[in-house]
ZAMARGU-4260 file (C-alpha; in steps of 0.2 Angstrom, whole numbers, plus 5000, padded with zeros to 4 digits):
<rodrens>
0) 5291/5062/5011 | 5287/5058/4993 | 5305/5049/4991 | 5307/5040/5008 | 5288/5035/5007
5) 5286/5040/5023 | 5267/5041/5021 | 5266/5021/5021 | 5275/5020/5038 | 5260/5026/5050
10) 5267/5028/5067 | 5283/5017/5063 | 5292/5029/5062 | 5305/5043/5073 | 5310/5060/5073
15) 5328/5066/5077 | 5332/5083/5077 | 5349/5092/5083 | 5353/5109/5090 | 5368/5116/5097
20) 5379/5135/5094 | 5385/5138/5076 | 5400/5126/5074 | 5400/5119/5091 | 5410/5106/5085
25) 5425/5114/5081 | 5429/5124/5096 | 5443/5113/5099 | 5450/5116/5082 | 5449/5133/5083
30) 5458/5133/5100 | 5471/5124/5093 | 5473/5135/5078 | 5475/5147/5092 | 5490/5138/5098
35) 5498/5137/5084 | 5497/5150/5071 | 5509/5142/5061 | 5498/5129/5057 | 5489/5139/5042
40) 5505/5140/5034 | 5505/5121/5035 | 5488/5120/5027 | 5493/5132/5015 | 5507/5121/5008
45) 5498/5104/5008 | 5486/5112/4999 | 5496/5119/4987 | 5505/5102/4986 | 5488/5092/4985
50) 5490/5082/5000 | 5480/5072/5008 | 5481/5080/5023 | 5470/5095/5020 | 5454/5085/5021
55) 5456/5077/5037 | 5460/5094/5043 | 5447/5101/5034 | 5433/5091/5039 | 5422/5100/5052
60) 5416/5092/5068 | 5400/5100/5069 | 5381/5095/5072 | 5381/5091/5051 | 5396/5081/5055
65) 5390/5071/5069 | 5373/5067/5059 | 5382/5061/5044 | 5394/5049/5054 | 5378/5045/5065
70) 5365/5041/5053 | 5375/5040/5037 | 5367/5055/5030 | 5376/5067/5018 | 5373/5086/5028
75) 5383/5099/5021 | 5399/5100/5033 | 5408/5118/5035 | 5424/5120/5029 | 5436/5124/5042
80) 5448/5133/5030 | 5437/5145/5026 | 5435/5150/5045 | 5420/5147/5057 | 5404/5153/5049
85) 5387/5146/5045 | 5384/5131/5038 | 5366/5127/5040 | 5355/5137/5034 | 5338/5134/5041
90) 5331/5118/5045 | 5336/5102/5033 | 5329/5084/5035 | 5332/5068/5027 | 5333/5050/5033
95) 5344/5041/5042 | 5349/5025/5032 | 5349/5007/5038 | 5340/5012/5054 | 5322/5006/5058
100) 5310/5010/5058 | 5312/5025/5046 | 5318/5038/5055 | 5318/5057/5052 | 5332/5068/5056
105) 5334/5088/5056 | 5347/5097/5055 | 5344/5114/5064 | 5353/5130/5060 | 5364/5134/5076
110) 5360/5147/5088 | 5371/5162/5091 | 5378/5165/5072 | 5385/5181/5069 | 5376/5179/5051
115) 5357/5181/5057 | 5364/5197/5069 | 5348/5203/5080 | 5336/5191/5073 | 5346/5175/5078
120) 5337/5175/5098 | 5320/5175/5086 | 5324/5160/5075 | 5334/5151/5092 | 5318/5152/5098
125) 5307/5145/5080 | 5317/5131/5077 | 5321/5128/5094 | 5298/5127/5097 | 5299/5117/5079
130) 5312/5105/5085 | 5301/5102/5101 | 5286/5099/5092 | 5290/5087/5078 | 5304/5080/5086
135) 5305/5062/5098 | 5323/5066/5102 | 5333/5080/5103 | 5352/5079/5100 | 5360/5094/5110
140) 5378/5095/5103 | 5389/5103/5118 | 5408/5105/5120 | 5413/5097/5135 | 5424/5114/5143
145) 5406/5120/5144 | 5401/5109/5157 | 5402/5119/5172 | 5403/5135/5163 | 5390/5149/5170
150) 5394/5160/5153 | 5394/5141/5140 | 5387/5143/5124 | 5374/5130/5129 | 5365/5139/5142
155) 5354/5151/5132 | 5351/5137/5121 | 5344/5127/5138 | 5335/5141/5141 | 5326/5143/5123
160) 5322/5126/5125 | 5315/5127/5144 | 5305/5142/5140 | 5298/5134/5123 | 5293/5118/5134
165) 5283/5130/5146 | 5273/5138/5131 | 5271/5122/5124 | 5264/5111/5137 | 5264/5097/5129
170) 5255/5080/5134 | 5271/5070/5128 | 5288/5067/5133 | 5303/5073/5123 | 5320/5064/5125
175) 5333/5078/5129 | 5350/5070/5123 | 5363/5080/5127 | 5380/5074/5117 | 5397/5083/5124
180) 5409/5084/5110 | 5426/5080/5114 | 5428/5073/5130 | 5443/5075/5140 | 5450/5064/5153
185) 5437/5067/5164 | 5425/5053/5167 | 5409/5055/5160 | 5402/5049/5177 | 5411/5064/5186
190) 5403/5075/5170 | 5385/5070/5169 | 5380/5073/5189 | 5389/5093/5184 | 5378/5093/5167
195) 5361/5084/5177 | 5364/5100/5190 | 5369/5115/5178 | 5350/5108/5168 | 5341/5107/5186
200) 5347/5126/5186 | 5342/5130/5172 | 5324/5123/5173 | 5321/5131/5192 | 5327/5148/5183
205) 5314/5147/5170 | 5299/5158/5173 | 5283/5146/5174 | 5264/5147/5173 | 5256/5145/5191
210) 5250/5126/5187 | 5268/5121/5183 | 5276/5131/5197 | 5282/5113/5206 | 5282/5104/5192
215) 5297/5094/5191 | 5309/5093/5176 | 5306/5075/5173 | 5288/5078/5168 | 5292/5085/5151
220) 5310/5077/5147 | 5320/5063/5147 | 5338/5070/5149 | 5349/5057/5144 | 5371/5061/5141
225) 5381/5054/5130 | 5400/5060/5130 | 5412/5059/5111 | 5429/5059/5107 | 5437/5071/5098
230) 5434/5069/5081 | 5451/5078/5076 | 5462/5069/5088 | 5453/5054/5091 | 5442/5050/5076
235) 5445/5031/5077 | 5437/5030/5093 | 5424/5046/5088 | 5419/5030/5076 | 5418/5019/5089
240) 5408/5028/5101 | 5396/5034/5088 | 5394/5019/5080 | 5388/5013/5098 | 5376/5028/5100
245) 5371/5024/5084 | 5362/5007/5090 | 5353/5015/5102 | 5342/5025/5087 | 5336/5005/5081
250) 5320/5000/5086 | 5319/5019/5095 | 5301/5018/5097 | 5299/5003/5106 | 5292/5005/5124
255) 5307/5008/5133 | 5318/5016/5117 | 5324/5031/5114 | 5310/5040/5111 | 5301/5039/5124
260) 5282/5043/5126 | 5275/5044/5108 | 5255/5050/5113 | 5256/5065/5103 | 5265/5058/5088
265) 5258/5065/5071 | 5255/5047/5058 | 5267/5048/5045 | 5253/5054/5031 | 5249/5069/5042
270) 5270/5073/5046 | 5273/5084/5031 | 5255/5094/5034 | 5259/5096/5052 | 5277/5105/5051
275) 5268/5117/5036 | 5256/5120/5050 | 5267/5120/5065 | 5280/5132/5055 | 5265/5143/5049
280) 5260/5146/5067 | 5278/5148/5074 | 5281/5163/5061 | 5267/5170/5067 | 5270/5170/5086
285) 5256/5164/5087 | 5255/5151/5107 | 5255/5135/5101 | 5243/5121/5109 | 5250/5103/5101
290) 5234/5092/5108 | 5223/5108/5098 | 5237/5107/5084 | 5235/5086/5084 | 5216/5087/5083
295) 5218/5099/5069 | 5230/5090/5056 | 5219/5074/5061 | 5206/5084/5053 | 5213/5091/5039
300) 5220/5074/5035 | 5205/5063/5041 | 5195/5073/5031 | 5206/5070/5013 | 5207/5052/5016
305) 5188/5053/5017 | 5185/5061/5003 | 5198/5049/4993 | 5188/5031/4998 | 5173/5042/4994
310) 5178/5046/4977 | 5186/5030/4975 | 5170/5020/4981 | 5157/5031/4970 | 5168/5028/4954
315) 5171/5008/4959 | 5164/4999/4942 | 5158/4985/4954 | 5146/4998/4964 | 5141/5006/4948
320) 5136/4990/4941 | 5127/4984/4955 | 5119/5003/4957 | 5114/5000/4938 | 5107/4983/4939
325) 5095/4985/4956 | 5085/4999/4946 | 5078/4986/4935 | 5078/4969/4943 | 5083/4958/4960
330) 5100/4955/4963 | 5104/4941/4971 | 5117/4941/4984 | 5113/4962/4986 | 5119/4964/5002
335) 5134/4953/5003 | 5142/4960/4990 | 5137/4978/4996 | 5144/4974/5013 | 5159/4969/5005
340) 5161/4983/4995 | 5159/4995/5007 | 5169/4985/5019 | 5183/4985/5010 | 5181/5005/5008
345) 5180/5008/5026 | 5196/4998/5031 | 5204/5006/5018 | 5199/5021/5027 | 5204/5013/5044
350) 5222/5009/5037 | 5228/5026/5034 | 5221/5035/5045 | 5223/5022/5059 | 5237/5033/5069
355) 5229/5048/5069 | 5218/5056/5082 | 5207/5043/5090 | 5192/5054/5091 | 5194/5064/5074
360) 5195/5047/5065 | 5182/5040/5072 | 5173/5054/5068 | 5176/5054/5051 | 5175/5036/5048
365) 5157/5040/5054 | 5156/5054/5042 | 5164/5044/5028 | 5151/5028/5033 | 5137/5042/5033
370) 5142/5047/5016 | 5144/5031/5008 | 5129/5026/5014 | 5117/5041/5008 | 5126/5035/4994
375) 5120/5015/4992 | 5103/5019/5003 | 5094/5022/4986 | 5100/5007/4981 | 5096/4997/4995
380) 5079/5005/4993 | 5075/5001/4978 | 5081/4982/4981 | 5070/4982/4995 | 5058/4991/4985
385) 5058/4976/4972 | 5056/4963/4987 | 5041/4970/4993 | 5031/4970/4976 | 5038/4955/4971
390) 5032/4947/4988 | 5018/4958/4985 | 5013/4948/4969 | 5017/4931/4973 | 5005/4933/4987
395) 4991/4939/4978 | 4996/4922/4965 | 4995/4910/4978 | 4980/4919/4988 | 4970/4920/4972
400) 4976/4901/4968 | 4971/4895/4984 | 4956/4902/4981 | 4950/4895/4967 | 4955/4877/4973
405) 4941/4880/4985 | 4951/4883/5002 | 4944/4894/5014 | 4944/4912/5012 | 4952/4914/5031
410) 4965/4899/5031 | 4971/4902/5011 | 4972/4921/5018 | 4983/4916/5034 | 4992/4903/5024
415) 4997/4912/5011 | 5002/4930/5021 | 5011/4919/5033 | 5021/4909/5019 | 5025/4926/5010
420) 5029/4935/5025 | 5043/4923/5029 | 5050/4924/5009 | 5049/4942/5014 | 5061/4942/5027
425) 5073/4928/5021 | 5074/4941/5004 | 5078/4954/5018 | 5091/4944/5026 | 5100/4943/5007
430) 5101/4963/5005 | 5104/4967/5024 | 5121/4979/5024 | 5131/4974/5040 | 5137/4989/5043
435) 5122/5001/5038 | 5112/4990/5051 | 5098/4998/5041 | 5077/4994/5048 | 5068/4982/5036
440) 5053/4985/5047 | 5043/5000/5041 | 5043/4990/5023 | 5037/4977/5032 | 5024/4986/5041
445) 5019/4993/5022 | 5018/4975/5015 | 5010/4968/5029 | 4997/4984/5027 | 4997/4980/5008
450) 4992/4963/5012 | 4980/4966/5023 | 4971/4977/5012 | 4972/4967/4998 | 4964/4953/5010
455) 4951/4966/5014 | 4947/4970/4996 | 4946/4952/4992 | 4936/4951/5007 | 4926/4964/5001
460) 4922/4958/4984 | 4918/4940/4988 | 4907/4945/5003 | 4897/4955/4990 | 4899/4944/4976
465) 4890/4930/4990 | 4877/4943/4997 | 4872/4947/4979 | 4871/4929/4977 | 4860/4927/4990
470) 4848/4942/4988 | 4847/4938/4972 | 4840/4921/4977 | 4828/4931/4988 | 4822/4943/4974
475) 4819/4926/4964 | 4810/4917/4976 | 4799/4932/4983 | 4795/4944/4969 | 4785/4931/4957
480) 4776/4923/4974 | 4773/4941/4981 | 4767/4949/4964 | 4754/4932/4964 | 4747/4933/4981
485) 4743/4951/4979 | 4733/4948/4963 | 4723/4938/4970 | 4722/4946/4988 | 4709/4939/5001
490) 4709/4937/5019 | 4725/4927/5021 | 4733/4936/5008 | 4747/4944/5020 | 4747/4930/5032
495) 4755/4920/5016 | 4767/4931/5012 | 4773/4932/5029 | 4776/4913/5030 | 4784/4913/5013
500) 4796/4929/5017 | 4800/4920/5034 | 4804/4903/5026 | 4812/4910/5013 | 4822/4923/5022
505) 4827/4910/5036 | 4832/4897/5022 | 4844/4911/5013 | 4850/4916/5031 | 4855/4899/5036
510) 4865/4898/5019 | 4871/4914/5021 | 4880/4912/5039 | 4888/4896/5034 | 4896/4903/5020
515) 4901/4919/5032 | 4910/4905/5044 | 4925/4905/5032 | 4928/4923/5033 | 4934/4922/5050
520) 4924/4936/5056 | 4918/4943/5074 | 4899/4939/5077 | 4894/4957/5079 | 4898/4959/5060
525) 4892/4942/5057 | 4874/4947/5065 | 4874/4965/5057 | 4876/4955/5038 | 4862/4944/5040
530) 4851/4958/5049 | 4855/4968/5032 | 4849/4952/5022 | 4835/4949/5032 | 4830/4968/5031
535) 4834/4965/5011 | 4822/4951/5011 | 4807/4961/5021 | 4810/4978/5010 | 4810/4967/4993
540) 4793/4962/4997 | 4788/4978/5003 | 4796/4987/4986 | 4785/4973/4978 | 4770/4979/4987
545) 4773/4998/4983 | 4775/4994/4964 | 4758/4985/4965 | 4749/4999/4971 | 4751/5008/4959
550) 4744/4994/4949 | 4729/4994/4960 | 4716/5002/4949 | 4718/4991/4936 | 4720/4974/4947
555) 4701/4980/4955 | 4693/4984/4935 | 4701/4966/4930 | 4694/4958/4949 | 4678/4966/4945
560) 4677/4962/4925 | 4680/4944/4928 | 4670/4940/4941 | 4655/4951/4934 | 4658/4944/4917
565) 4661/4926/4920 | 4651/4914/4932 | 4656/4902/4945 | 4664/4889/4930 | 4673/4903/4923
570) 4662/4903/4908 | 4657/4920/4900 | 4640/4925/4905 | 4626/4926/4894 | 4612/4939/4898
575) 4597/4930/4896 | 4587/4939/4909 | 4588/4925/4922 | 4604/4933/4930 | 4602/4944/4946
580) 4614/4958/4939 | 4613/4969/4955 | 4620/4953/4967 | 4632/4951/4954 | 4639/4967/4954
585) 4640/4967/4971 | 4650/4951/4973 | 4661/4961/4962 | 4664/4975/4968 | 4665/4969/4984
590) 4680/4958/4979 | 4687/4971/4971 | 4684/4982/4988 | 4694/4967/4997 | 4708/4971/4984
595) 4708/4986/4991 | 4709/4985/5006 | 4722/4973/5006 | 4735/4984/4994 | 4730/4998/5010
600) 4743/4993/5022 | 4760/4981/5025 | 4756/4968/5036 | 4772/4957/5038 | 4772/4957/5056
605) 4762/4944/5069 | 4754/4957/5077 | 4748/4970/5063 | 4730/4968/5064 | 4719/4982/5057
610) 4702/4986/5054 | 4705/4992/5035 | 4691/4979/5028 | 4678/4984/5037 | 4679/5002/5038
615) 4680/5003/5018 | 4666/4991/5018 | 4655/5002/5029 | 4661/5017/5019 | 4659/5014/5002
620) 4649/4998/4999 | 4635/4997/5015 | 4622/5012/5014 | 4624/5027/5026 | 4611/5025/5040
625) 4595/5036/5039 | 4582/5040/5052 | 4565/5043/5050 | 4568/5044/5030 | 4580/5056/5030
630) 4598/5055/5031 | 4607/5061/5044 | 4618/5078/5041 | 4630/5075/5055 | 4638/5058/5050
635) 4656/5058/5051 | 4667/5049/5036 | 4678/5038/5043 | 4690/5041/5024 | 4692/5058/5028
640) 4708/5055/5035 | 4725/5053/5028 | 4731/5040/5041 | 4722/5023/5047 | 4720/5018/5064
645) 4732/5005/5072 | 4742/5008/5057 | 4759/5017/5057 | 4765/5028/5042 | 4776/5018/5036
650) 4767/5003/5033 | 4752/5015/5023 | 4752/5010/5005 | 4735/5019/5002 | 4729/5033/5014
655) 4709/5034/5017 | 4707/5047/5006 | 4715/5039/4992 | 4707/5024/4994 | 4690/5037/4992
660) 4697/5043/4976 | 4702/5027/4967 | 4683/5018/4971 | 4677/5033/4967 | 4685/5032/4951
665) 4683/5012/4953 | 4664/5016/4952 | 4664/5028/4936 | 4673/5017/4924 | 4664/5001/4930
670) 4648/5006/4926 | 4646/5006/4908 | 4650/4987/4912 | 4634/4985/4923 | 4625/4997/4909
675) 4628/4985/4897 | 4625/4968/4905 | 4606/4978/4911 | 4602/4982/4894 | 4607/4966/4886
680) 4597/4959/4899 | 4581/4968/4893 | 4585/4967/4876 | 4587/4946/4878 | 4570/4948/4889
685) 4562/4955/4875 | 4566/4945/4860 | 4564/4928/4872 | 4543/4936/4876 | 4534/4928/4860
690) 4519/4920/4870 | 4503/4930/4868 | 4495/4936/4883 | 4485/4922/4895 | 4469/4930/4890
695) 4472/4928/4871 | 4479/4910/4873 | 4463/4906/4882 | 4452/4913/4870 | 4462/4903/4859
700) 4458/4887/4868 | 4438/4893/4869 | 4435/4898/4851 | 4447/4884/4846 | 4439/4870/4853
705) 4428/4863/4838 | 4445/4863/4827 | 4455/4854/4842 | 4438/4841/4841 | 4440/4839/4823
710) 4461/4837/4824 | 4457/4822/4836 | 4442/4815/4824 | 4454/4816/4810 | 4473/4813/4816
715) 4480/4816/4798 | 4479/4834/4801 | 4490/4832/4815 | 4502/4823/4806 | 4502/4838/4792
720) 4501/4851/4807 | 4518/4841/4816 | 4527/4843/4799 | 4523/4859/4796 | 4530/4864/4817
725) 4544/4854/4810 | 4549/4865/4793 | 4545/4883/4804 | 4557/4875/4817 | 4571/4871/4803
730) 4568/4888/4797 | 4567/4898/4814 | 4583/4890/4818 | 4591/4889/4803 | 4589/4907/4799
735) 4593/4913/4817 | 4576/4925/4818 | 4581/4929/4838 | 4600/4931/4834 | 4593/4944/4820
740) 4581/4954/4830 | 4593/4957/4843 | 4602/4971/4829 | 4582/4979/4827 | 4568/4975/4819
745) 4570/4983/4801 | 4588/4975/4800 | 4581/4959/4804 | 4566/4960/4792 | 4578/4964/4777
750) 4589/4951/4782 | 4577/4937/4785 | 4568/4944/4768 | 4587/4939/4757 | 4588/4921/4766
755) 4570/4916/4765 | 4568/4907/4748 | 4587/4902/4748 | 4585/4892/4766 | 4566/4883/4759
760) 4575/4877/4743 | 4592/4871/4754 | 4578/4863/4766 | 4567/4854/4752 | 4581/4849/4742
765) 4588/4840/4759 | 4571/4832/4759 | 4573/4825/4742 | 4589/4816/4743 | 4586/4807/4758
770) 4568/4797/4750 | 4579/4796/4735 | 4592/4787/4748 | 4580/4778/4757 | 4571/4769/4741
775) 4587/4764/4735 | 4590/4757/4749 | 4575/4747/4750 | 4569/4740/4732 | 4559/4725/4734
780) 4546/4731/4745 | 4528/4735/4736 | 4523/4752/4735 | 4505/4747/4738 | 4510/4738/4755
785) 4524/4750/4763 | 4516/4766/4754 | 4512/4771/4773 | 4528/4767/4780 | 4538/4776/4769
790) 4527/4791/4773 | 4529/4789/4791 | 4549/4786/4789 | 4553/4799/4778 | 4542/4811/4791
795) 4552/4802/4804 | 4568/4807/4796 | 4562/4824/4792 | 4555/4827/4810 | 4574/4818/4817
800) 4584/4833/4806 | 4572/4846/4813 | 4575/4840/4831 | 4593/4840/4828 | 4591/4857/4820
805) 4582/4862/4837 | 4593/4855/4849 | 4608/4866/4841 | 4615/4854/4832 | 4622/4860/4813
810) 4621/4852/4798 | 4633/4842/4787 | 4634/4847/4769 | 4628/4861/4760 | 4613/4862/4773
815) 4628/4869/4786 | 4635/4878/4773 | 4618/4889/4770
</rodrens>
């Protein structure tokens, strides 16, 4: 097969094999040797004498000989001087030259041989069941006295063959050409209708299976007769006649040709595998099935050229480049040049084994595809892999550039996934393997999941990042307001914090939903995020109120100390002893008792309305009601609860009984304040109480009267008196006598002791500068004239400075600085 290439021929190609008795060629020599038995002596002496006459007579007639002259082969030919024996050996093959297509022929052993003894009916039958199973045509070489014959050398062959043909059942048609050897006169058309009968004999006296019982000869054979010449006598026309024959082998397969039916023909690649196989199973008599037997070496071979493309494919240096370089990176053109690869692989695949078994080739061209592409799937993968992260990325690019440029969230996102999905798919359209046919969608599917949550997360963060945005608005524009009105809670305290939470909240609402439009939500989402702002807004306030509570007790001191230390102008008071401290002190505590009960409860609905106020009032400011002078033991507290009326827990910022506790402890550390203010009070009435009593001032006025008389008599004396009023005013004032006493008597005594003589000598020395002032001032007038005057306006000045001194005002110079 190696040498005739017969592996490249597919089914172009034939198989001629011949059978026949042991020599049945030279019957006719060895009759005539028969006749004339002094024809050996002639032999004998052209051999000795080296004539050319020995070979011709030599040269055997035989099946070898009729293959040679046939198909120009070179069989070994028996020498007839040696006598008839065995030639062939066996089973010998080789190919016939200058006939096409290549065609195969076999040169059987012959039957009958004396040389094989008992075991020649055994082999008959071998080579005769080999012959029929590898064979298109078989030459059966006859002698033509046979014909006829009931005892010919022919018929057991006919038999072997008949019985092997029943064991065989085979699906195809072997051509049966029987050749008779040296024809006599006898017509071949007078011969064949005797041969046609004596094989119709034959095949009805060969046992058959029940299915085959009727079965006509024609259904496994094609007999066809063909009649020689005597090589011997008539070699010219031997020549002739073969040489005719021989054109019939050309073009033998063609429909209509020679051979005949070829559906169970072997493809040339398989043809050396089969016969090992066919042979093997022969040997050991073993029944022999060829349509099992085809399958079989379809497999065997199928299965070889399978794994020869697979090894040649998995070592191809453009695959393993490409394998090499879709780890890493893109390729372009992926798919295409896959596709082409493997393209190329599987009609490689398709070429040999195109003329074996159609269902074992198919077979393993799916198994060869499913190797090859376990092979290339990671590869695809990962190229598919890289096309979705790219895609992947780009999106997330363009989404996030979108973005920026101040497109709306929902169209950027529909935009942009719709844009990359179609880049997807045309990147999927480049690595598609057309004959993996492989699903692209499942990546899809993950990349459109990818997206989609990477929409959501972006969803996510910008929808916090804008509720933040807003509810940080809200904390701004509530916490400061809020934290205002409750410090300085009254009666409409709660009904302004309600309209600013709801203009507030209704404002950052409005803002809210129109940013939400462009997140192409549903409107029950929608409605459920500006609940949750709304619900942020109201719980900010009451978180505002909460942390104020606690603050309480110190917001109700600082109500109290500012309105019981300050008046009306916001001016510290002064205690004097004019002041009504107890309608002062509560005024203050009743404002603080409205701080109260305002921090009490949350009241940021229309309808809460409570009567908090009034039961703390009642409780802790107005006095308990008594009867008949004595208080009444069976008066109920109305704070001796830890719930309010009309007034759910939840909106409870200060139970009754902790508002008991903190005025309670309101009360305690508010009194010293009051303490103080009553004893400053008495201590300013006490200082400010210098008149005598009315009886001493009128016994003043009575025993006074003859000095009062001589004061008007005598007005000098009131002049001298006025001053004198004028320098204990000056001193009274200028030495702070009330201011001094205030600390006790005995400090004020040794303090007023230490600035007595300083303050005369500031005062007289005051007095002396302003007449030196005044005369230089006025130097032409006569002393004699303006004496008076001068008195009066230096007493005038004096008394003006004392006045001043009176009315508060300080002095300039060293006088202010005393």
């Amino acid at each position: 097969m190696k040498e005739v290439k017969l592996a490249d021929c597919g089914l172009s190609y034939a198989v001629v094999s011949i059978m026949g008795p042991q020599s049945s060629g030279m019957l006719s020599c060895f009759h005539s040797l028969i006749v004339f038995p002094s024809l050996l002596k002639i032999i004998e002496f052209y051999d000795c004498c080296n004539l050319s006459i020995r070979p011709r007579i030599l040269k055997s007639a035989g099946k070898s000989t009729l293959l040679n002259n046939l198909f120009r082969t070179n069989f070994r030919e028996m020498d007839a001087f040696k006598g008839r024996s065995q030639t062939t050996k066996g089973i010998w093959m080789a190919r016939c030259n200058g006939i096409e297509p290549c065609t195969i022929v076999m040169d059987l052993e012959g039957t009958d041989g004396r040389e094989r003894g008992e075991d020649d009916t055994a082999f008959e039958k071998q080579s005769a069941l080999f012959a029929l199973a590898v064979s298109d045509i078989v030459l059966i070489n006859m002698w033509c006295h046979d014909i006829g014959r009931e005892q010919a050398a022919n018929k057991p062959l006919l038999k072997t063959v008949f019985q092997v043909m029943m064991r065989l059942f085979s699906p195809r048609k072997t051509t049966l050409l029987f050749v008779i050897r040296d024809k006599t006169r006898t017509p071949l058309e007078n011969l064949e209708p005797v041969l046609r009968e004596d094989i119709q004999k034959i095949w009805d006296s060969v046992p058959k299976p029940q299915a085959h019982k009727e079965t006509p000869l024609s259904e496994f054979f094609n007999v066809e007769v063909v009649a020689l010449s005597s090589f011997e006598e008539k070699e010219e026309q031997f020549r002739e006649q073969v040489a005719s024959l021989r054109q019939r082998f050309h073009h033998s397969i063609a429909p209509g040709g020679l051979a005949g039916d070829r559906r169970g023909v072997v493809p040339a690649s398989g043809f050396s595998f089969s016969c090992q196989e066919i042979w093997k199973v022969i040997k050991e008599n073993k029944d022999l099935d060829l349509p099992a037997h085809k399958v079989m070496v379809a497999t065997v071979r199928c299965e070889e050229i399978t794994n020869e493309k697979y090894a040649a494919f998995s070592a191809n240096e453009d695959w393993c480049q490409l394998e090499e370089a879709v780890q890493s990176d893109p390729v372009p053109g992926f798919g295409r040049k896959l596709s082409s690869l493997l393209g190329t692989c599987l009609s490689e695949y398709d070429a040999e084994a195109a003329f074996f078994d159609e269902g074992v080739r198919t077979a393993k061209q799916k198994q060869l595809q499913e190797k090859l592409f376990q092979l290339v799937h990671p590869a695809f993968q990962s190229a598919l892999g890289h096309i979705r992260s790219g895609t992947l990325d780009k999106f997330k690019a363009a989404f996030d550039k979108a973005l920026n440029g101040g497109e709306g969230f929902s169209m950027a996102a529909r935009k942009c996934s719709g844009s990359c999905m179609v880049q997807f798919d045309e990147a999927c359209a480049d690595i598609v393997i057309e004959q993996a046919n492989w699903d692209t969608s499942k990546v899809r599917e993950k990349l459109v999941r990818d997206i989609d949550a990477h929409i959501a997360a972006v969803r996510a963060a910008k929808i916090s990042e804008l509720t933040s945005s807003y509810e940080e608005k809200l904390k701004q524009a509530l916490s400061g307001p809020v934290e205002a009105l409750l410090d300085g809670a009254n009666s409409d305290t709660w009904s302004s914090i309600r309209n600013l939470l709801k203009r507030e909240t209704l404002s950052a609402v409005s803002g809210f939903s129109a940013a939400l439009i462009g997140f192409d939500m549903d409107d029950e989402t929608r409605q459920n995020m500006l609940k949750s702002l709304e619900d942020y807004a109201r719980g900010l306030v009451e978180g505002k109120a909460k942390e104020e509570v606690g603050r309480v007790l110190i917001r109700m001191k600082d109500r109290f100390t500012m309105l019981f230390s300050h008046d009306a102008d916001s001016m510290p008071r002064v205690w004097t002893g004019k002041e009504d401290i107890r309608s002062i002190t509560k005024t203050a505590r009743s404002s603080s008792l409205k701080l109260l009960s305002v921090m009490a409860a949350i009241r940021l609905d229309d309808n809460d309305s409570d009567n908090i106020e009034k039961v703390l009032a009642v409780a802790l400011v107005e006095p308990a009601p008594s009867s008949n002078g004595t208080r009444s033991m069976t008066v109920v507290d109305p704070l001796a609860s830890s719930s309010w009326e009309e007034v759910s827990s939840s909106k409870t910022l200060i139970t009754p009984v902790q508002c008991k506790s903190l005025w309670r402890q309101f009360r305690t550390e508010t009194e010293y304040t009051v303490s103080q203010a009553i004893a400053a009070q008495e201590a300013s009435k006490r200082n400010n109480n210098w008149l005598p009593p009315p009886w001493a001032i009128a016994a003043l006025v009575i025993l006074g009267f003859n000095e009062f008389m001589t004061l008007l008599r005598n007005p000098l004396y009131l002049g001298v008196i006025f001053v004198g009023y004028l320098l204990i005013k000056a001193l009274w004032v200028q030495l702070d006598i009330s201011g001094e006493f205030r600390n006790g008597a005995l400090p004020a005594i040794i303090s007023l002791s230490t600035k007595f003589v300083p303050t005369i000598m500031n005062i007289m020395k005051k007095l002396a500068e302003e007449g030196q002032n005044h005369a230089a001032n006025n130097p032409q007038r006569t002393p004699s004239k303006n004496s008076f005057n001068d008195s009066n306006a230096d007493s005038s000045s004096s008394s003006s400075s004392l006045t001043a001194l009176d009315n508060g005002t300080e002095y300039d110079g060293p006088l202010k600085d005393e």
